[in-house]
C-alpha positions as CSV (number, residue, x, y, z in Angstrom):
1,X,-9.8,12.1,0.8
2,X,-9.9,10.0,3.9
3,X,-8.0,11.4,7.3
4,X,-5.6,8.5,7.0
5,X,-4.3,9.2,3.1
6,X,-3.9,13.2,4.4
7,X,-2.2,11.7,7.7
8,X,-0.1,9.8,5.0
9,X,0.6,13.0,3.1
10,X,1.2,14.8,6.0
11,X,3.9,13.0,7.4
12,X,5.8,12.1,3.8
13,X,5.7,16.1,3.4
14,X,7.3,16.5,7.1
15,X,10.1,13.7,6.7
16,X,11.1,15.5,3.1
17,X,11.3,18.8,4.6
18,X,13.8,17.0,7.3
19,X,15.6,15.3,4.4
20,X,16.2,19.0,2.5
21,X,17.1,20.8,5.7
22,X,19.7,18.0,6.7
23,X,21.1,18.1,3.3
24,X,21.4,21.9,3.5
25,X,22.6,22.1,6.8
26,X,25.9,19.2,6.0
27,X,26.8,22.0,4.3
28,X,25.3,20.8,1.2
29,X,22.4,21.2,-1.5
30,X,19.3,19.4,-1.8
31,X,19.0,17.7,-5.2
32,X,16.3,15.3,-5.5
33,X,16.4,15.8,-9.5
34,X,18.0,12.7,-11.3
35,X,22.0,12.5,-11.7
36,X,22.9,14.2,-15.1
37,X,25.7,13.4,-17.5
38,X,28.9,15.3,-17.3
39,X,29.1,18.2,-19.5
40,X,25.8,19.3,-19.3
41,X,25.0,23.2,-17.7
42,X,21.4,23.3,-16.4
43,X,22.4,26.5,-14.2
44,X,21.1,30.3,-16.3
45,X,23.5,31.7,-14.2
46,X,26.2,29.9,-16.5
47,X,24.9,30.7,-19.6
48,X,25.2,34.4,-18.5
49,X,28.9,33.9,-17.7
50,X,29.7,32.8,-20.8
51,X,27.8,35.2,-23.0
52,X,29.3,37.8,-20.6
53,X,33.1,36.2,-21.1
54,X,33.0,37.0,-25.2
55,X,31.5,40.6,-24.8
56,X,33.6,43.2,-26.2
57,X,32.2,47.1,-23.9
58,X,31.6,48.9,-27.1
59,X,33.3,52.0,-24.5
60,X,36.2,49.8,-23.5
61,X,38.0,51.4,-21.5
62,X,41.4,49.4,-22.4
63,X,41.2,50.5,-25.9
64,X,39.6,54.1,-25.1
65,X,42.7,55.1,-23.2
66,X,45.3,55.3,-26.3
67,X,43.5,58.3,-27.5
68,X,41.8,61.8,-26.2
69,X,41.2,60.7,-22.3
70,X,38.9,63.8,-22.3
71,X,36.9,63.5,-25.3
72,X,36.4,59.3,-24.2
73,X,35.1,61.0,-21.1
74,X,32.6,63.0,-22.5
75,X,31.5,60.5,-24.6
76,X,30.9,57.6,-22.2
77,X,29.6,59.6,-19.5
78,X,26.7,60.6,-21.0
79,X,26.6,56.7,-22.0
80,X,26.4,56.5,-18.2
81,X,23.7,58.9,-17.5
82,X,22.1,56.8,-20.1
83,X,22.1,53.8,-19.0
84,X,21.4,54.7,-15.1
85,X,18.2,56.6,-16.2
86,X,19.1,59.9,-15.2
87,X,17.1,63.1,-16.6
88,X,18.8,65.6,-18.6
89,X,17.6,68.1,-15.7
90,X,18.2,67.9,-12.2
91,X,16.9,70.5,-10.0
92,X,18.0,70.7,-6.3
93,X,15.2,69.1,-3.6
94,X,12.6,71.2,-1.8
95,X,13.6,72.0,2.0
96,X,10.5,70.9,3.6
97,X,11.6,71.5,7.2
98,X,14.9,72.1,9.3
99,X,15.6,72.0,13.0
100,X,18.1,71.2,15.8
101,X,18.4,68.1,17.0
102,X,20.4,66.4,19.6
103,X,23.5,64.4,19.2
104,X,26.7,63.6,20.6
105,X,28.5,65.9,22.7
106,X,30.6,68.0,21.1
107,X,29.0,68.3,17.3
108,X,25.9,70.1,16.2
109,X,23.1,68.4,14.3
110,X,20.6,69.8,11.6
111,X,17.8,67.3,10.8
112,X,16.6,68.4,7.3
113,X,14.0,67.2,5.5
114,X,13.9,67.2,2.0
115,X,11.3,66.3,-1.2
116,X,13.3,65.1,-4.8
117,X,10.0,64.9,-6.3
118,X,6.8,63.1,-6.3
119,X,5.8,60.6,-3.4
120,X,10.1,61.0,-2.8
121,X,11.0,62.9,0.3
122,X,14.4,61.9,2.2
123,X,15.9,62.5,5.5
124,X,19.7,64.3,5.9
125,X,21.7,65.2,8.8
126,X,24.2,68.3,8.4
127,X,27.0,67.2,10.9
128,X,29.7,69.7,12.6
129,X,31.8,69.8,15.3
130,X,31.1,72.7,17.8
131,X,34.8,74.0,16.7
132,X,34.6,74.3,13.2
133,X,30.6,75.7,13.0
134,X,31.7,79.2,12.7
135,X,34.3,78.8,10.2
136,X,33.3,80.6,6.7
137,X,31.6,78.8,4.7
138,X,33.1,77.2,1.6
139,X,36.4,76.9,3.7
140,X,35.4,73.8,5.1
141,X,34.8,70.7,2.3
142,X,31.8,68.7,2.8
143,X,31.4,65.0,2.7
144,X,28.0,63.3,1.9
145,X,28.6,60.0,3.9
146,X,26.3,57.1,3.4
147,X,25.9,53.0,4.4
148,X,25.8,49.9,2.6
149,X,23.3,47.4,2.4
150,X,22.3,47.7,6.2
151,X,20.0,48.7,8.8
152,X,20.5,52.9,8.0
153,X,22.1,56.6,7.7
154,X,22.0,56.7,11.7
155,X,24.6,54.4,11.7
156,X,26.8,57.6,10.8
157,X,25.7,59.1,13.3
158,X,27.1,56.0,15.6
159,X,23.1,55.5,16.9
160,X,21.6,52.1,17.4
161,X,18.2,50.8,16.5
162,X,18.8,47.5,15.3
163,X,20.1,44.1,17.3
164,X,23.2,44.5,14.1
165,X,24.0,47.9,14.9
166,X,26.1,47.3,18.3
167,X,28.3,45.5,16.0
168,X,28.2,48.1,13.3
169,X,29.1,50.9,15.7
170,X,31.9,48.9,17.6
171,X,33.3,47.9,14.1
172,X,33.6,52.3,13.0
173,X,30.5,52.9,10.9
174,X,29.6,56.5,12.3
175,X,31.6,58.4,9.0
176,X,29.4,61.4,9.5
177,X,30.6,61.5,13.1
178,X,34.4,60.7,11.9
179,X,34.2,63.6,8.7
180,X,33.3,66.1,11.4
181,X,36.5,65.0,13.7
182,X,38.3,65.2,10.6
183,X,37.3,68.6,9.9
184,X,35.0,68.6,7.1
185,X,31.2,69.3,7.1
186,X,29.3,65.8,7.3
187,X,26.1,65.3,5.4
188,X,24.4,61.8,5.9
189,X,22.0,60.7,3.8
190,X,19.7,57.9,3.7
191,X,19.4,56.0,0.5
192,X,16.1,55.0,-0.7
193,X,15.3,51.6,0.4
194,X,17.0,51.7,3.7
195,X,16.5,52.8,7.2
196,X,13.7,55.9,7.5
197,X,13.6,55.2,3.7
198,X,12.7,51.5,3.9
199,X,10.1,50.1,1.7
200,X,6.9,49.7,3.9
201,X,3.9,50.3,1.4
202,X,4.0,47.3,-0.4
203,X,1.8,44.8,1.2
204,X,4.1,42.1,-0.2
205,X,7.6,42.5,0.1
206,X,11.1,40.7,-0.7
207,X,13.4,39.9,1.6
208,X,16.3,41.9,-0.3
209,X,15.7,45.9,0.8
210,X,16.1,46.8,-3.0
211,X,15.1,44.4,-5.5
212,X,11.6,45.1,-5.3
213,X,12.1,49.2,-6.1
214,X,15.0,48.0,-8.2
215,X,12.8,45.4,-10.9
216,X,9.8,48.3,-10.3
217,X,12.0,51.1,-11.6
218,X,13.0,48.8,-14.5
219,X,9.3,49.4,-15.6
220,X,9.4,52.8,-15.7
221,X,12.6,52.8,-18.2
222,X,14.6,53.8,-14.6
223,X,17.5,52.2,-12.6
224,X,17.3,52.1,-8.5
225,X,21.2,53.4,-8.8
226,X,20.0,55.8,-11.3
227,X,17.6,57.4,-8.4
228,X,20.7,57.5,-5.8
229,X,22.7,59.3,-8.5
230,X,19.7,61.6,-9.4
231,X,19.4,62.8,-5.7
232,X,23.0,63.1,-5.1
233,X,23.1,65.6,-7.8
234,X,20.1,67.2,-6.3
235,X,21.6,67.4,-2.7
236,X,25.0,68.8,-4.6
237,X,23.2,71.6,-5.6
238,X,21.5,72.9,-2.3
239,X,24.7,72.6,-0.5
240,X,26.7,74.3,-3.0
241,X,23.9,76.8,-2.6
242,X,22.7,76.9,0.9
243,X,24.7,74.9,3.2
244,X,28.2,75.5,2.6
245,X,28.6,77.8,-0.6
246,X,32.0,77.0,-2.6
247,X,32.5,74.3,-0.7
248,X,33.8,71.0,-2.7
249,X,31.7,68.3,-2.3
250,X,32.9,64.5,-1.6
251,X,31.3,61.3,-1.8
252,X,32.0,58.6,1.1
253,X,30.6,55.1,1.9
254,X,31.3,51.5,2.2
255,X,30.1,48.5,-0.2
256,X,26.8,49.4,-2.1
257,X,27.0,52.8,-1.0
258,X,31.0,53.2,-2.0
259,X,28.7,51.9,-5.3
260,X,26.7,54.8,-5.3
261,X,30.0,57.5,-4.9
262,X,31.4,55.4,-7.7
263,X,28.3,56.0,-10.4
264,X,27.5,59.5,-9.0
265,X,31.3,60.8,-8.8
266,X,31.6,59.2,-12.8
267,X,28.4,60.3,-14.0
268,X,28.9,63.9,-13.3
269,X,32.1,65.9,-13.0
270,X,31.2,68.4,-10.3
271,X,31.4,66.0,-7.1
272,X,35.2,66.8,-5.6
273,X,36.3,63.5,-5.3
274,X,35.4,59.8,-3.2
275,X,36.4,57.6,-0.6
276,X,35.4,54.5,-1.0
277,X,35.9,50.4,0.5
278,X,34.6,47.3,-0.4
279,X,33.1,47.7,-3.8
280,X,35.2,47.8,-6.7
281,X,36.1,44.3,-9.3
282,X,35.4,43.3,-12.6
283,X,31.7,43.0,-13.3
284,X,32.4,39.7,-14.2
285,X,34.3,38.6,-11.3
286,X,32.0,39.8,-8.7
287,X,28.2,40.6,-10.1
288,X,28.0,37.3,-12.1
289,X,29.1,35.3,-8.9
290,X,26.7,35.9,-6.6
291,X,22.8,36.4,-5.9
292,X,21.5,40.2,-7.3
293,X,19.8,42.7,-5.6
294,X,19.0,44.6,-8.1
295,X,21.2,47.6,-7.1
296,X,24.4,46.8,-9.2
297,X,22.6,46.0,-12.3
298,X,22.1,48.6,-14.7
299,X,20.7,47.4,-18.2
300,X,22.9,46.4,-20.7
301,X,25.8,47.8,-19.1
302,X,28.1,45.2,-20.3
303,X,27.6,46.4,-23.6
304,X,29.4,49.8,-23.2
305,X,31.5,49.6,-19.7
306,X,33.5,47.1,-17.4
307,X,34.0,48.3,-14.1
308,X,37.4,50.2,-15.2
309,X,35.7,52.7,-17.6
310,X,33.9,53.8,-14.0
311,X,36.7,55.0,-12.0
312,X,38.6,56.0,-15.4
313,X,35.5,58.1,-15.3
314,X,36.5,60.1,-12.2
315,X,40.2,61.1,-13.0
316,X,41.2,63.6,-12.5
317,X,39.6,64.3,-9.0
318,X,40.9,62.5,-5.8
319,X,39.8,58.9,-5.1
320,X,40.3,56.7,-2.7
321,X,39.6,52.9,-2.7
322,X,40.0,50.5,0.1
323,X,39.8,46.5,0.0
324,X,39.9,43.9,2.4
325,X,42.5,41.2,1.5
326,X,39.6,38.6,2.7
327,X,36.5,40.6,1.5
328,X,33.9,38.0,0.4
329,X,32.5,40.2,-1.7
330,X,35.2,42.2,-3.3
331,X,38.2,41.4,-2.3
332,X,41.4,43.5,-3.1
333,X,42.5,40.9,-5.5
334,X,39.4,41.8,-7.1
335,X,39.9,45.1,-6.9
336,X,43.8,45.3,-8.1
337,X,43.1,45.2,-11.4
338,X,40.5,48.1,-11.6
339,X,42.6,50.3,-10.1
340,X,45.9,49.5,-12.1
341,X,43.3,49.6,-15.8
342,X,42.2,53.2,-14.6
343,X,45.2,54.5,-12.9
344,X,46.1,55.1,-16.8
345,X,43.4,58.2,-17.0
346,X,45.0,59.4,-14.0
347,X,48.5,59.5,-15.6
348,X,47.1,60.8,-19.1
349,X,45.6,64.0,-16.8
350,X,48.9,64.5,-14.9
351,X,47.1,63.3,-11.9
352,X,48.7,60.0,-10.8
353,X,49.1,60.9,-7.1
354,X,45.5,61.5,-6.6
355,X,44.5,57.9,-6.6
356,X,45.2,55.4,-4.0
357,X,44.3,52.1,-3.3
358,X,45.1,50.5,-0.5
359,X,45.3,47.2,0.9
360,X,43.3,46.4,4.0
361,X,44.2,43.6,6.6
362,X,40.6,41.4,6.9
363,X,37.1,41.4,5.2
364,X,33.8,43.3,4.0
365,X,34.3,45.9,6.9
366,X,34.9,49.5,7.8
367,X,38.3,50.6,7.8
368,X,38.2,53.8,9.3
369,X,41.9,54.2,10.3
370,X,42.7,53.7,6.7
371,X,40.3,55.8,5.0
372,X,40.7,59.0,6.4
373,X,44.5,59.5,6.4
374,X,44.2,58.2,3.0
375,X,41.2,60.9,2.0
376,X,42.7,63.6,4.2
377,X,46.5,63.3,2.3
378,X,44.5,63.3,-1.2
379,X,42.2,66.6,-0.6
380,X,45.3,68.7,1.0
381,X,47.9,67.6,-2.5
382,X,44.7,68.2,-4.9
């Protein structure tokens, strides 16, 4: 090819890539396929919608609740466990090293390092404040607080290491720092894919933090979500054994990781109770709108459970849920008709009072000043 045709090439390939960016930019898309007739649906994403909008949860939670709330418990829990991958035994993590380390004046900080298995080793922070370390153990509940889909568990401890965090910190992420004012004994923990727990082995990697572990754990007849629940349950069991014996054990986080309480708190009844903001709607009105990540979706799920079989799930125990009347992502419009399908499970157990939702003033944020008065008022009436 002579060096005028790949001049010519060149700059036809350059004045596209203007053309697409300009048309992106307008706002817009870029659609330099032909003009189809009306009523035609190119787009897979609505073919899923409306196979999703005929399916009947073969668990449905609207028809489960007429009968035994219990037994339907039993029944579609161990659906759950199912369907999130989650082994039949789950033994508590090996301690691999502990020490002091320092933090914010006024609290004490244990950095512990711990192994779930195989290649799988986690950081967690055990969080007090100075006046409640020698209180007896057990007296004192303890929250597991993790983060959403962002830069890591230090944001609970209010510490920035990314440009985003400044605005995380001003905005009331620390919970680990917040459930020790509160009280309670904080434990934050990293989930996998984020933070110290960020993917860095792959040579090629995705620009969403957990689609790549996500699609690989699909190969190995495992769910991403499935691994957070598997090592809640593990951490469960080492601090109802080492760090704060007889202690009830909470769940607390924001978006995917008020996701994470959600599907640990309903697959396994020992976890206390949640907090939780920015992460509750109807499958179909939030996972089939938007882009995946992999996190949310759990293999045939539609087939057994909406999203109101989850929270049914977790009656009786306290649980909180917050939304943001502009939340992008799950609004509490969204989230409205969750609540009001499972308050029922609540009401069948002669628990009603112990959950709340409330209505938060903007978007996909923290809302510390809500949550825990809210989570505070539910532990002291359970």
């Amino acid at each position: 090819m002579s060096s005028p045709d790949r001049l010519k090439q060149f700059i036809r390939s350059r004045l596209l890539a203007i053309k697409r960016r300009w048309s992106i930019y307008r706002p817009g898309e870029f659609d330099p396929y032909p003009k189809r007739p009306e009523g035609l649906f190119f787009s897979p994403s609505q073919r899923i919608e409306a196979v999703a909008r005929i399916m009947q949860p073969q668990l449905d939670w609207s028809q489960a609740n007429k009968g035994d709330v219990a037994s339907w418990q039993m029944t579609a829990r161990k659906r759950l466990r199912d369907l999130l991958g989650i082994s039949k035994t789950v033994l508590p993590p090996t301690i691999l090293s502990r020490s002091e380390i320092p933090i914010a004046a006024g609290y004490t900080r244990e950095r512990v390092y711990v192994r779930f298995g195989e290649n799988c080793d986690a950081p967690v922070d055990i969080v007090r404040r100075d006046d409640v370390s020698s209180i007896k153990a057990g007296q004192v509940p303890v929250i597991i607080c993790m983060q959403g889909t962002n830069s890591g568990a230090h944001l609970n401890l209010g510490e920035v290491r990314m440009p985003d965090d400044v605005r995380k910190v001003a905005s009331g992420c620390a919970l680990a720092l917040q459930a020790a004012d509160n009280g309670y004994i904080a434990v934050s923990f990293e989930r996998a894919c984020f933070g110290e727990r960020r993917e860095l082995h792959l040579a090629k990697r995705s620009s969403s933090p957990t689609i790549d572990a996500a699609f690989h754990a699909l190969l190995l007849g495992e769910t991403l979500l499935g691994q957070t629940v598997t090592e809640l349950e593990a951490l469960r069991q080492w601090i109802e054994s080492d760090v704060s014996p007889g202690a009830p054990i909470y769940l607390a986080g924001y978006s995917a990781a008020g996701t994470a309480a959600i599907a640990a708190a309903a697959a396994n009844p020992l976890f206390s109770g949640i907090a939780v903001g920015g992460c509750v709607g109807m499958f179909r009105d939030t996972l089939l709108t938007r882009g995946a990540s992999g996190y949310n979706d759990i293999p045939n799920i539609f087939q057994w459970f909406e999203f109101g079989a989850l929270l049914a799930l977790i009656a009786p125990r306290p649980c909180l849920v917050i939304a943001g009347e502009t939340d992008h992502i799950w609004p509490y419009s969204g989230a409205e008709p969750v609540v009001t399908s499972a308050r029922r499970a609540w009401k069948k157990l002669n628990a009603e009072d112990q959950l709340t939702l409330i209505r938060a003033p903007h978007g996909h944020t923290y809302y510390t000043e809500l949550m825990w008065p809210g989570l505070n008022q539910l532990i002291s009436d359970s």
